[in-house]
N, C-alpha and C positions, 0 to 999 in steps of 0.2 A: 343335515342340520346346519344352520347359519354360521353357528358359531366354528363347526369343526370347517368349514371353507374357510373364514378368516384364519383361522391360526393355519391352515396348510397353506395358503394363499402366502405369509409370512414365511411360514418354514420355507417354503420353497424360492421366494426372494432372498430371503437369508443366503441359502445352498448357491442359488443360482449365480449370485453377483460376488461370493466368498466374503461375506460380510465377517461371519463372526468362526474363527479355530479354536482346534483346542489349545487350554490352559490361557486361552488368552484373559488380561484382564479389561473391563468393560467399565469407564466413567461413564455411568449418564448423569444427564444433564438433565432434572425436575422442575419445573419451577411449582407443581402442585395442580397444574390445569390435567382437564382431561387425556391430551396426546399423552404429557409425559409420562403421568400414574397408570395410563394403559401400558405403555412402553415399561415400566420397569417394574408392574404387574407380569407383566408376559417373560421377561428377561428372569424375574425371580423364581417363577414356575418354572423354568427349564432349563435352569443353571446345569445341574445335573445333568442333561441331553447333553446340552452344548461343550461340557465341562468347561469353566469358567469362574473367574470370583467376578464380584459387583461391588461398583461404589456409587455412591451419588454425589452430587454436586446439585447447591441451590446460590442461587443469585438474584438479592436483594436490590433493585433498581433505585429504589428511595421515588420513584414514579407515583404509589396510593398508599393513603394511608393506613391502608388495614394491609401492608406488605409481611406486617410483622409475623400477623397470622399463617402468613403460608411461608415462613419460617419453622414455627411450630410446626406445623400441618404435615409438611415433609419431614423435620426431624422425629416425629412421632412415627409414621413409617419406617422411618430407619431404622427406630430402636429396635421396633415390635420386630421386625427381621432380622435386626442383628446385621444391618448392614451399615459399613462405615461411613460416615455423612460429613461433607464439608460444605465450608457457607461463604458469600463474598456479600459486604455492603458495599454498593458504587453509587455514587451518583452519576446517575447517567445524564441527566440534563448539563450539568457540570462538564462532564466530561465532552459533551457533543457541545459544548460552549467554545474550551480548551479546544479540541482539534474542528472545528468550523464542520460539523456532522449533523447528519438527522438524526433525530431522536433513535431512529431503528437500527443507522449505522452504527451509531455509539452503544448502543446496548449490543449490538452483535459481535463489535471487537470488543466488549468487557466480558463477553461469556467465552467467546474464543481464547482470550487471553488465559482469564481464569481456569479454563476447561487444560491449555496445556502446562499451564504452571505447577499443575496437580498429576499430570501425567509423565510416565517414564515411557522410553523405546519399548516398551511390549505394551503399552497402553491402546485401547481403543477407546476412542469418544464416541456416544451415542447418542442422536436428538430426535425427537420425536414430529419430523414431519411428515405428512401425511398426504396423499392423492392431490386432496384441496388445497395445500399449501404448495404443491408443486404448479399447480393448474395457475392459481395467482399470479405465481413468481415467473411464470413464461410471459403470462398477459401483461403484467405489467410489463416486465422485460421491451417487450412487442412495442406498448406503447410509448417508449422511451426511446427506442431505436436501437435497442440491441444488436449483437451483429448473432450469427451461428451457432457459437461457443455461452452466450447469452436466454440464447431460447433452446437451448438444450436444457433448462432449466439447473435444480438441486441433484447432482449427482447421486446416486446411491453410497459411494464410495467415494473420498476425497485424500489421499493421507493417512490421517488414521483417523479420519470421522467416517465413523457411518452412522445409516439412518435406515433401520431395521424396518420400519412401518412406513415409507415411501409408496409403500402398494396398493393400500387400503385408505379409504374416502373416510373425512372425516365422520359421517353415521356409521360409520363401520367400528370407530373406535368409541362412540357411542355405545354402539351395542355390544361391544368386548364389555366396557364397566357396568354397563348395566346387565347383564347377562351374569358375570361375576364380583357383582355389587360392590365393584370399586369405589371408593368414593375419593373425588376429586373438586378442587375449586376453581371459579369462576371469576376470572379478571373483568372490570366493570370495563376496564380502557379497551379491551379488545371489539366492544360496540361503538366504538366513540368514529366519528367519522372525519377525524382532524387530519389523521395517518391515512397515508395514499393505499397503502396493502387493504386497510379497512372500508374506503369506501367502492373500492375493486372487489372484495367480498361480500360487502351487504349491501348495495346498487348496483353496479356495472354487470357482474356475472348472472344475479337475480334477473337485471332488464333483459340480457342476451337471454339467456334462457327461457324466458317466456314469451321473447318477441321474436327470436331470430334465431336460435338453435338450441333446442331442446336438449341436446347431448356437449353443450360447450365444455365441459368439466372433461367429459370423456374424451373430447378432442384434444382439447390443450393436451392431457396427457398423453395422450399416444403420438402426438406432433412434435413433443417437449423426446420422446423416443428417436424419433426418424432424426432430427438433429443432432441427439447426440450420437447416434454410429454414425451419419457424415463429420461431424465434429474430430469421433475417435480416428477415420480416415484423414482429414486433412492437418489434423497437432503431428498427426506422425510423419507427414511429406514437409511440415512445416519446420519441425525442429530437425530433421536432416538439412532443410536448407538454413537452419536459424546457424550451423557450425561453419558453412560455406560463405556467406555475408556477414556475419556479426563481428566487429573487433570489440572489445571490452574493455576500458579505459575506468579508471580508480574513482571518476564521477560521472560517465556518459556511454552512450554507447553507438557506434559509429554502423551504417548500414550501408554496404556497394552498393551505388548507383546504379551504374550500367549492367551489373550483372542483376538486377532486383527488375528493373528494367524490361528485361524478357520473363519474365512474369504474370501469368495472367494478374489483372488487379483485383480479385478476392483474394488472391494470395499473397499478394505487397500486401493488403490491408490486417491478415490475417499476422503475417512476419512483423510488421508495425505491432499491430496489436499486441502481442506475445513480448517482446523488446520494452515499450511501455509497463506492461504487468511487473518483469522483472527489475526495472530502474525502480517503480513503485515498492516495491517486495510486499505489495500487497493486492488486494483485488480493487479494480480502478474502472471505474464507471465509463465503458471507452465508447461513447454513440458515432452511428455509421457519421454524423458530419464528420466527427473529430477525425475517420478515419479517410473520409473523401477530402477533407482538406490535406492531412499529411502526405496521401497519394499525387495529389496536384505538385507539390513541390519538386516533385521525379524530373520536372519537363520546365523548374523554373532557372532561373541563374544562380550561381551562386551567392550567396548573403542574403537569401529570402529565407524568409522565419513564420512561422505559426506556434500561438501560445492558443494550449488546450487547458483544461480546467486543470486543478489542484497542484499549480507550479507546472507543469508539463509544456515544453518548448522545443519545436524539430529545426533543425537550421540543416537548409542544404550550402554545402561546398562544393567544390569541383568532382570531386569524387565520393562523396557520402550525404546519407543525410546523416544528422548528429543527434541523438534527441538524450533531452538533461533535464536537469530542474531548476529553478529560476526560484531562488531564495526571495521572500519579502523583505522591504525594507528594515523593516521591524526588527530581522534577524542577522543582521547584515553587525558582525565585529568590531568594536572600536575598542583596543587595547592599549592602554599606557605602557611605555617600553623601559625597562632599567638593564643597566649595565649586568653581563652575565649573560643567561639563556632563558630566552622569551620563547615563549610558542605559540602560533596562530594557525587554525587552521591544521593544515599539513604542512607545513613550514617549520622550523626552528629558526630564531633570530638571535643572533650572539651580538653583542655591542661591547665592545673592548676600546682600552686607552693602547693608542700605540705610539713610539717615541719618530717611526719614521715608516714611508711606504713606499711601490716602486713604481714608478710610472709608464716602465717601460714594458711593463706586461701586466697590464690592467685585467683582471679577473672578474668578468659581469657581475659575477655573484655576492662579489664584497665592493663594497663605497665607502670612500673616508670621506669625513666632511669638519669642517671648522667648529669646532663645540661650543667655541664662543659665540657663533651664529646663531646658535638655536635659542629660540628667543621662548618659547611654552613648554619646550618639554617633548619629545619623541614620543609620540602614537604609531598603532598599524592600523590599521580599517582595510576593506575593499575598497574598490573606486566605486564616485556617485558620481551622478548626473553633472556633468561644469569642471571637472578637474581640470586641470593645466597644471604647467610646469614649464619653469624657467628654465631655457638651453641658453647656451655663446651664442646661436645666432636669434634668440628670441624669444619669446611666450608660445607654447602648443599645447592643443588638448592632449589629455590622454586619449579621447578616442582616435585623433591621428593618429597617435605614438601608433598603437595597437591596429591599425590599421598597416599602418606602412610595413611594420613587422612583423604583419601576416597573422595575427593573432587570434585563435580562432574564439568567435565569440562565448562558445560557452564556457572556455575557461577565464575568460575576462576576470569575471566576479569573484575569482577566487583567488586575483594576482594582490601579494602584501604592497599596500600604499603606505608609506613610509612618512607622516607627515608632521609639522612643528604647528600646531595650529588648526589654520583652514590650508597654511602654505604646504605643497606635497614637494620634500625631501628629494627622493628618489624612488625608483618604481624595481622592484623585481626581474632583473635577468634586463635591466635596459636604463635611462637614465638617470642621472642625479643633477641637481636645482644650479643652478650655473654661482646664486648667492652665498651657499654653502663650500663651494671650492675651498682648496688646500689653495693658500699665497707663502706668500715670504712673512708672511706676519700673522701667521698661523703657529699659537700658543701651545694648543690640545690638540690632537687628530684623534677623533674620533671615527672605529672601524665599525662597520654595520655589516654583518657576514647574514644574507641569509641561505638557508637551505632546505632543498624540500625532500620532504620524505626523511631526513636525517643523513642524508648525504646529496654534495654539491653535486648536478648533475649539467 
């Protein structure tokens, strides 16, 4: 009988991959469509096998206007079970506005979010993807340029997300609700062909299929398999090398050269890859250019740079490459400074009146300067594009300063510019404006102590 295949076909996905223990507890994640209502149809019949509680979780997009309805829809399920039901409104367009996201990104990290804002360390999250939605997410994947880790598709198991019904095609979860007269509703937007997933669903796979391989669905997923056990083999030769080359710095992260070097190049690209993820501390769209560009720089000079998408910047030195992120303008610090303790950044700034100082052991870290000088009023910013500053023997950029004193570029952006104005004061651990000097006819001396981390280093 159909139906008793599907549910062993689950039970034994279940078992096989350790989705779900006992007493564990179990968020799923509903929005009211068929996957989910099948998914926690199935989880509520067999609570009891499993031993386990349930909860749900629903998540209002603000996307259509009839969302309200499968508010209701699901929390009328919930009642009738006596399962405890929680609810989020987001605006997802909003939100993908704010963080410069697709539609589908943004709605993925507000269900993600939501899903673990609700959960405790015994918690499992469950989502209801399904054959079909793995078969898509490799093909797209594919055509975007995925690497390995990419088209291994939707994991069975991530954390604490699983995804119980990974096994079964979506007609399959058709025929669970129709079989046991679920009933579930139907998102208009999920025909709309505006979204990439959707016209990979209702065109591209339909064409393959009927022009060019009648089993594509079955392929992708059993191909979306063969990736991930090479996958599971190379994360684990890669994060033993990832403890060997990685040094770890408080905003970057620095990779050996010469020892990355003797490397076959899927495995630079792979060590890169994993390196990026983590600076991210999220999942980062990494296509093979980004990683054949990063690769080239193994074999360039040092001061060569590559900017990848979403702020992502690799800088080779002499011995590493460096990869960080590269703040936008937009974000970039300008603080008014008062007398006391200022803080920027990872910085503390102290600005004190002193009666006298010693010039015979000048301390980088601290600068006096003539308080009558200052003519707007003490700010901190970063440096921007055109700074300079006035020395005894001249006018210089900051980008000389920072050159000549080795300064490696990705911390440029985070060094405090100390400025009256447009005019820059003095610079952090280097120098002060030759017009602000201490003379014989110096009133006030003004001390500008700064420190990073909270202590002079």
């Amino acid at each position: 009988m159909q139906i008793q295949i599907i549910e062993n076909k689950i039970l034994n996905y279940i078992k096989n991959n350790k989705l779900i223990e006992q007493n564990d507890e179990i968020l799923v994640g509903v929005s009211g469509g068929a996957d989910s209502m099948m998914l926690i149809n199935y989880l509520e019949k067999n609570k009891k096998r499993f031993e386990i509680s349930i909860k749900i979780a629903h998540i209002n997009h603000k996307m259509r206007s009839d969302a309200e309805l499968d508010i209701i829809f699901v929390k009328n399920f919930a009642d009738q079970n006596k399962i405890k039901f929680e609810v989020l409104e987001c605006d997802i367009k909003q939100l993908a506005k704010e963080h410069k996201l697709s539609l589908e990104e943004a709605g993925r990290l507000a269900r993600y979010n939501f899903f673990n804002s609700l959960a405790n360390e015994n918690t499992k999250i469950a989502t209801a993807h399904n054959a079909n939605d793995q078969a898509e997410t490799v093909l797209m994947r594919f055509l975007r340029g995925s690497d390995v880790l990419g088209l291994s598709g939707i994991s069975p198991k991530r954390q604490n997300i699983i995804r119980p019904i990974l096994c079964i095609t979506r007609e399959e979860v058709e025929f669970y609700c129709s079989y046991y007269n679920i009933e579930y509703r139907t998102d208009y937007t999920n025909n709309l062909e505006i979204y990439t997933r959707n016209k990979i669903r209702h065109s591209l796979i339909p064409y393959i299929t009927k022009n060019i391989n009648a089993n594509i669905m079955h392929t992708l997923v059993e191909h979306s398999k063969l990736y991930s056990e090479e996958e599971d083999f190379l994360s684990s030769y890669t994060q033993k090398l990832y403890h060997e080359l990685i040094i770890k710095n408080s905003q970057s992260y620095e990779i050996k050269v010469e020892r990355l070097k003797k490397e076959k190049p899927y495995i630079q690209k792979k060590l890169i890859s994993k390196v990026i993820s983590e600076l991210k501390k999220s999942s980062y769209n990494i296509t093979t250019n980004h990683l054949n560009s990063a690769v080239s720089l193994l074999n360039n000079q040092s001061g060569k740079s590559i900017n990848l998408s979403e702020g992502v910047k690799i800088l080779k030195t002499q011995h590493s490459l460096v990869v960080y992120l590269v703040k936008e303008p937009s974000e970039l610090l300008i603080k008014p400074l008062f007398i006391g303790t200022n803080e920027f950044k990872n910085y503390v700034i102290i600005l004190n009146f002193v009666k006298e100082f010693s010039k015979n052991f000048p301390n980088i870290y601290t600068k006096y300067v003539d308080y009558d000088k200052i003519k707007s009023g003490l700010k901190v910013r970063s440096k921007i594009k055109g700074d300079k500053i006035k020395t005894h023997l001249g006018t210089k950029t900051l980008k000389k300063i920072f050159i000549d004193e080795k300064i490696p570029i990705n911390l440029r952006e985070n060094i405090p510019i100390i400025v009256d104005g447009d005019e820059v004061v003095c610079i952090f651990n280097s120098r002060l404006n030759a017009d602000y000097y201490i003379t014989d006819k110096t009133q006030k001396i003004l001390e500008i102590k700064i420190i990073l981390g909270g202590a002079n280093v």
